[in-house]
DSSP file (Angstrom, degrees, kcal/mol; ACC not computed):
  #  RESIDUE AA STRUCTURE BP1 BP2  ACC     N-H-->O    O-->H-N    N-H-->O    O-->H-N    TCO  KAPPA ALPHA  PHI   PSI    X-CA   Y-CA   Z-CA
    1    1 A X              0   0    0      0, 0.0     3,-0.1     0, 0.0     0, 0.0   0.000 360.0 360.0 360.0 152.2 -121.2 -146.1   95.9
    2    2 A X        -     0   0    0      1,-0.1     2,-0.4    77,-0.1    76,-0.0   0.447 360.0 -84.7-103.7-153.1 -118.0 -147.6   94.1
    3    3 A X        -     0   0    0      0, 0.0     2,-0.5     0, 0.0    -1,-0.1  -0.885  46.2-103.0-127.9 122.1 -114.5 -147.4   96.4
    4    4 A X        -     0   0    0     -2,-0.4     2,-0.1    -3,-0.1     0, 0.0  -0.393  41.8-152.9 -55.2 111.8 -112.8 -144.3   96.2
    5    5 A X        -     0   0    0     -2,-0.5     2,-0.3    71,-0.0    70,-0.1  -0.675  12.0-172.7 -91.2 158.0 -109.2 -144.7   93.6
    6    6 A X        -     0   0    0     68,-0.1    68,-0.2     1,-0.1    -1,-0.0  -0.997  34.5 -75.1-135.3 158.0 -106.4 -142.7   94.0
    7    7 A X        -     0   0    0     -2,-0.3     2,-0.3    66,-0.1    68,-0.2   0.091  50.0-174.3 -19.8 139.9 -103.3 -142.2   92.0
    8    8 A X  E     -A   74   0A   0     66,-0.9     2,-1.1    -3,-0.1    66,-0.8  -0.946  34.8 -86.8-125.6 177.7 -100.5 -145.1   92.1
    9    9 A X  E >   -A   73   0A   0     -2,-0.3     3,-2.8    64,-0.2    64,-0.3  -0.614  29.8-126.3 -98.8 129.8  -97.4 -145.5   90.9
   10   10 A X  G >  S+     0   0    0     -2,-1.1     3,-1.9    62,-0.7    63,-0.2   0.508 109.2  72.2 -20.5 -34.2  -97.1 -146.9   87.2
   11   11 A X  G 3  S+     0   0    0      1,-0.3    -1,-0.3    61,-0.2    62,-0.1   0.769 102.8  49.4 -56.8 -17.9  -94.6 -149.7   88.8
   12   12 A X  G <  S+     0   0    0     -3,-2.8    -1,-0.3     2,-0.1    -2,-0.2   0.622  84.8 108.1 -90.5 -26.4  -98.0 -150.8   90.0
   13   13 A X  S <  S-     0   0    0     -3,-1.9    63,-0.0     1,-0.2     7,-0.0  -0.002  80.1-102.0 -70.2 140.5 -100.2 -150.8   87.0
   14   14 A X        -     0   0    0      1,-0.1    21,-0.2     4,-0.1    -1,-0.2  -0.434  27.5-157.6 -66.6 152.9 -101.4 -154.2   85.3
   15   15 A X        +     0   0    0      1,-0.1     2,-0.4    -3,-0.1    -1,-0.1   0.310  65.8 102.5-108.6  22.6  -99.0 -154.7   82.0
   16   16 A X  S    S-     0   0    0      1,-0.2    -1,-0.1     2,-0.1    20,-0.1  -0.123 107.0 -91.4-133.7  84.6 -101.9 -157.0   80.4
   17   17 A X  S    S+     0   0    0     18,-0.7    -1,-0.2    -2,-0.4    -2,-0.1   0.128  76.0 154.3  70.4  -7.2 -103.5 -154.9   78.0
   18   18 A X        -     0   0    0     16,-0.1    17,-0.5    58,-0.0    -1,-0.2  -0.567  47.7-121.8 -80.1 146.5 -106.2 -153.6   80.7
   19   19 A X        +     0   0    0     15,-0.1    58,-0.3    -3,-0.1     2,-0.2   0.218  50.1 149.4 -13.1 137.7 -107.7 -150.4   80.1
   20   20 A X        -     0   0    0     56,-0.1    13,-2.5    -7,-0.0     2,-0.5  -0.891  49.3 -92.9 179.6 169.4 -107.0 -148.0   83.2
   21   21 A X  E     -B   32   0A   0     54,-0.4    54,-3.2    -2,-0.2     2,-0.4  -0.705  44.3-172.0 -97.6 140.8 -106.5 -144.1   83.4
   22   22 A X  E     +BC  31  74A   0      9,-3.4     9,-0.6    -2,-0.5     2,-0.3  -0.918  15.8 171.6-124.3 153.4 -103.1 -142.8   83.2
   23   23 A X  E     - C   0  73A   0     50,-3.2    49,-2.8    -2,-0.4    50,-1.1  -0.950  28.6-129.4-148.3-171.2 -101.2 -139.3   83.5
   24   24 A X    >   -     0   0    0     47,-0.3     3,-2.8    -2,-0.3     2,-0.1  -0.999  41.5-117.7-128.3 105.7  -97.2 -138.0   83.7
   25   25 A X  T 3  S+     0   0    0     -2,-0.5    46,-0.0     1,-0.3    -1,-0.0   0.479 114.8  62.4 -58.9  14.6  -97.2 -136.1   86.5
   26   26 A X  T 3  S+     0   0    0     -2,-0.1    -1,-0.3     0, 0.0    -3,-0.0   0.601  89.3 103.2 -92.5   0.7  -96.3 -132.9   84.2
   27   27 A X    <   -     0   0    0     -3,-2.8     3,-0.1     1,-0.2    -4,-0.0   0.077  62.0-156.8 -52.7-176.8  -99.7 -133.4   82.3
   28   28 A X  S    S+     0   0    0      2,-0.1     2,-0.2     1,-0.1    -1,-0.2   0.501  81.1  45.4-109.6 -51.1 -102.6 -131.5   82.9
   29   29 A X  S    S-     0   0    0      1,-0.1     2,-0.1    -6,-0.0    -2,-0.1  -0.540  76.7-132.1 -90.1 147.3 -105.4 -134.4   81.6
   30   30 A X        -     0   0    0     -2,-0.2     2,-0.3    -7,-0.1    -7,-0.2  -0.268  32.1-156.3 -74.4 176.5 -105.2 -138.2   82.6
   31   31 A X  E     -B   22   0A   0     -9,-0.6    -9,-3.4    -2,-0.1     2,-0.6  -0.929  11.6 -98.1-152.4 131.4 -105.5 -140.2   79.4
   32   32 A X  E     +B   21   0A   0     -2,-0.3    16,-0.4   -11,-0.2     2,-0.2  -0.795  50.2 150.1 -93.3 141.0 -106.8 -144.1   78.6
   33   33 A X        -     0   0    0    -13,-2.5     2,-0.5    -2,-0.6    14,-0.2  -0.646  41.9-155.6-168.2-142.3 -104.8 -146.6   78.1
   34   34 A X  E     -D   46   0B   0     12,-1.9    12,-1.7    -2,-0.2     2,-0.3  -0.960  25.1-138.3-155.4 127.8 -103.4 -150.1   78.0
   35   35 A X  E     -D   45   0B   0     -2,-0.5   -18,-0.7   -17,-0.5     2,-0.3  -0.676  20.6-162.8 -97.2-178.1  -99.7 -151.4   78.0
   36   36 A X  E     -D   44   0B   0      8,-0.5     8,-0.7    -2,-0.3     2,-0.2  -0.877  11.9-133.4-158.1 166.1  -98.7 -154.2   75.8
   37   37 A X  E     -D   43   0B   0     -2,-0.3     6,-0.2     6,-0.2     5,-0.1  -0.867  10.9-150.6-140.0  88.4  -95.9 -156.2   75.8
   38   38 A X    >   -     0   0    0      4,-1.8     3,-1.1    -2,-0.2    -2,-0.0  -0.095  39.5 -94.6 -85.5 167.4  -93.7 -157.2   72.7
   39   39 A X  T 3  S+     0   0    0      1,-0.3    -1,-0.1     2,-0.1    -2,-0.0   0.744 121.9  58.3 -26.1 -59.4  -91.7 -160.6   72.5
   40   40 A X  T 3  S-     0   0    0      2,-0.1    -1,-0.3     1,-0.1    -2,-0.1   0.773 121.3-101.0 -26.3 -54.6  -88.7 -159.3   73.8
   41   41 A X  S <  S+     0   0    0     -3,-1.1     2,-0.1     1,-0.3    -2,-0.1   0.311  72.2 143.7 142.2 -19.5  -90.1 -158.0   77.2
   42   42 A X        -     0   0    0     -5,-0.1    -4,-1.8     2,-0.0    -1,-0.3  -0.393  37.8-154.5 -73.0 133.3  -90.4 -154.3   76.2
   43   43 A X  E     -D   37   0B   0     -6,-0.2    -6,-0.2    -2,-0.1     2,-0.1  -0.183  16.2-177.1-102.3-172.7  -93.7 -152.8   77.8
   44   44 A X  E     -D   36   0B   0     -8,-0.7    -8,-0.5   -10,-0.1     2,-0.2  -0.495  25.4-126.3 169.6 108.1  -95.2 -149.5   75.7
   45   45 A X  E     +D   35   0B   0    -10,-0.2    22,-0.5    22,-0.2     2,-0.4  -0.420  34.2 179.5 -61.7 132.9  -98.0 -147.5   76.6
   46   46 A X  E     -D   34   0B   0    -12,-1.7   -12,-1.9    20,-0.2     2,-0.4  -0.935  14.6-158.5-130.8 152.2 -100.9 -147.1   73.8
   47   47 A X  E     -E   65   0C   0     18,-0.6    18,-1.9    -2,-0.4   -14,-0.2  -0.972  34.2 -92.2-121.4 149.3 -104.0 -145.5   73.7
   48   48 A X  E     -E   64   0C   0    -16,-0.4     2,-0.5    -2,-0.4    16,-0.2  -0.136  32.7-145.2 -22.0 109.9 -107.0 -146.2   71.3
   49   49 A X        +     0   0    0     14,-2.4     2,-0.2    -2,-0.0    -1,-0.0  -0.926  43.0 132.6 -89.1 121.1 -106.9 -144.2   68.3
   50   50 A X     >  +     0   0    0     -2,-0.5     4,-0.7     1,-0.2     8,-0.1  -0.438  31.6  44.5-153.2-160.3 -110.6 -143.2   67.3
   51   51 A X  T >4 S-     0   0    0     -2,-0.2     3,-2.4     2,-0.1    -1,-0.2   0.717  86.3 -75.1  10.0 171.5 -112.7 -140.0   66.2
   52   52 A X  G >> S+     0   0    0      1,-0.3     3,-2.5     2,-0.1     4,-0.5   0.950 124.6  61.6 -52.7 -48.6 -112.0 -137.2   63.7
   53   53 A X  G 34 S+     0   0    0      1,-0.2    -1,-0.3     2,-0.1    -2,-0.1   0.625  99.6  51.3 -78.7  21.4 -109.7 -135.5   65.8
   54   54 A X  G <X S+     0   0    0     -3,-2.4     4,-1.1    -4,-0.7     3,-0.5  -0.036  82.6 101.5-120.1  31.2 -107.1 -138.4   66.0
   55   55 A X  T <4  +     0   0    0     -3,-2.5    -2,-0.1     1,-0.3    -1,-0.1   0.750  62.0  70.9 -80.9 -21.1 -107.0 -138.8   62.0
   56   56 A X  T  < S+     0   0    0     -4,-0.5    -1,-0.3     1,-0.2    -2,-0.1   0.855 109.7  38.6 -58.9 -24.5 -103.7 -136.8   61.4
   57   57 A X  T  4 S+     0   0    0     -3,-0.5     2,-0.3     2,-0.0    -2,-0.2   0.669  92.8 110.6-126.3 -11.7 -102.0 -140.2   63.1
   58   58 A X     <  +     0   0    0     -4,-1.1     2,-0.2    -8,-0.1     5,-0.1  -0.373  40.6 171.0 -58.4 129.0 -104.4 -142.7   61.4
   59   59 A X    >   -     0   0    0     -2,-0.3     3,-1.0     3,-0.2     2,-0.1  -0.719  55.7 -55.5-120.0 179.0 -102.8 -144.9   58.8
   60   60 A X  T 3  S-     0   0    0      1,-0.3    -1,-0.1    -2,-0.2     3,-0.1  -0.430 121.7 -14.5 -61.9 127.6 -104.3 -147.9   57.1
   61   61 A X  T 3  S+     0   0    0      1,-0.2     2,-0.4    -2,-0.1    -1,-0.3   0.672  90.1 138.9  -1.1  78.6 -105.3 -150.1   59.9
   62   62 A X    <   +     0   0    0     -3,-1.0    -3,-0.2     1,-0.1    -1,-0.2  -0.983  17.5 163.6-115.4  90.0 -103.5 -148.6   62.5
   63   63 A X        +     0   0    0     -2,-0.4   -14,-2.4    -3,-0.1     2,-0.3   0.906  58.4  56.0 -89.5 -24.8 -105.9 -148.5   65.9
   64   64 A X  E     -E   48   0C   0    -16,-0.2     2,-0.4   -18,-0.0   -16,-0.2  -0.801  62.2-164.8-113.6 150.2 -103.6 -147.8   68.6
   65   65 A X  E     -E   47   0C   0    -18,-1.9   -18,-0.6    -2,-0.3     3,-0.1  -0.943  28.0-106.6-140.6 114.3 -101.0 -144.9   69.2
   66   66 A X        -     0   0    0     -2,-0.4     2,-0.4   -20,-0.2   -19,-0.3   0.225  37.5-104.5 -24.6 169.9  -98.1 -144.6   71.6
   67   67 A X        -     0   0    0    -22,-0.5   -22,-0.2   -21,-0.1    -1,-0.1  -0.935  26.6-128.5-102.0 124.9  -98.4 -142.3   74.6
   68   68 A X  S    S+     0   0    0     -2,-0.4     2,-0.3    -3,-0.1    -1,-0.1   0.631  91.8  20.5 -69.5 -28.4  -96.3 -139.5   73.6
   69   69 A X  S    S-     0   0    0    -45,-0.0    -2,-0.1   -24,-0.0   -24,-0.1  -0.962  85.4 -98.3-142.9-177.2  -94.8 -140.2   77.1
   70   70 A X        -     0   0    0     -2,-0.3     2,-0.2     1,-0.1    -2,-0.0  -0.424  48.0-136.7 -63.4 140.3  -94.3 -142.9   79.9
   71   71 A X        -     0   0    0      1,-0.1   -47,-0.3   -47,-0.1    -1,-0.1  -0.554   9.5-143.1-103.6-157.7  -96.7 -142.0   82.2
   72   72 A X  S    S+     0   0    0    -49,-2.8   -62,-0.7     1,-0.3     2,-0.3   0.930  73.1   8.0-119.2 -32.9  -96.1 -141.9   86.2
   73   73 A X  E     -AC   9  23A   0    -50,-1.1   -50,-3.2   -64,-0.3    -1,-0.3  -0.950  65.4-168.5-154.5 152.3  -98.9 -143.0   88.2
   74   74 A X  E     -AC   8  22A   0    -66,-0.8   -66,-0.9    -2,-0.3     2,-0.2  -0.799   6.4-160.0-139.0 180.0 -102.3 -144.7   87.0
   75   75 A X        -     0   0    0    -54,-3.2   -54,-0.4    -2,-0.3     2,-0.3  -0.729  33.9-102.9-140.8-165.6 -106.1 -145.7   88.5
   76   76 A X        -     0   0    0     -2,-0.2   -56,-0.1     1,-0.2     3,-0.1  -0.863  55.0 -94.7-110.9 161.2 -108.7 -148.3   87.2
   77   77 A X        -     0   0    0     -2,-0.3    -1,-0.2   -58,-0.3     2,-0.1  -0.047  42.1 -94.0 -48.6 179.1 -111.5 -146.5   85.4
   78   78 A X        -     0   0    0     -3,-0.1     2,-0.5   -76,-0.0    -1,-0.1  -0.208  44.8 -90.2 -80.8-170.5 -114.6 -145.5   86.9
   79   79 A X        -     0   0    0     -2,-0.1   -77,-0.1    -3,-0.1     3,-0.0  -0.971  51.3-102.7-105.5 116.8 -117.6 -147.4   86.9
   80   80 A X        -     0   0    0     -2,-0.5    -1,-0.0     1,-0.1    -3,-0.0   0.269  47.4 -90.8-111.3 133.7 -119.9 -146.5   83.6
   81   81 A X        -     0   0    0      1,-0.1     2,-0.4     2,-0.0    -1,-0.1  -0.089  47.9-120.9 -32.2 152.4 -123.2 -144.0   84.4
   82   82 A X              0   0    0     -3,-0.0    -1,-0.1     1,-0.0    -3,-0.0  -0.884 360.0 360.0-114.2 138.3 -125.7 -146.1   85.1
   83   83 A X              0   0    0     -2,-0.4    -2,-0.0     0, 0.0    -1,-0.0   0.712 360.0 360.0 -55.6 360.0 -129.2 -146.1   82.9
């Protein structure tokens, strides 16, 4: 059995590009996603843009889409079902 996560605070969070679950503490869902880091220094939260229902925000090769906010505290994923 894996280690138990619990919330941290974002301050805490890797900023290079790994995956990990995030939420704002006014959300109701966590979300995944990845910061990135532009020349300048400025961090930006993204998530994977995919499936039908994120096609309103797809543009011509456009994969990733801000997080509509900062978020506040993060986790690492879980560990994948196992076969």
């Amino acid at each position: 059995m894996s280690e138990v996560s619990y919330w941290r605070p974002i301050a805490t969070a890797p900023k290079d590009c790994e995956t990990i679950l995030v939420i704002h503490r006014d959300d109701l869902y966590p979300v995944v996603a990845f910061c990135v880091t532009d020349h300048e220094g400025a961090e930006e939260w993204m998530r994977e843009t995919e499936g039908p229902e994120d096609n309103y925000e797809r543009r011509e090769n456009i994969r990733h889409t801000p997080l509509y906010r900062s978020p506040t505290h993060w986790m690492p994923l879980p560990e994948p079902p196992r076969a």
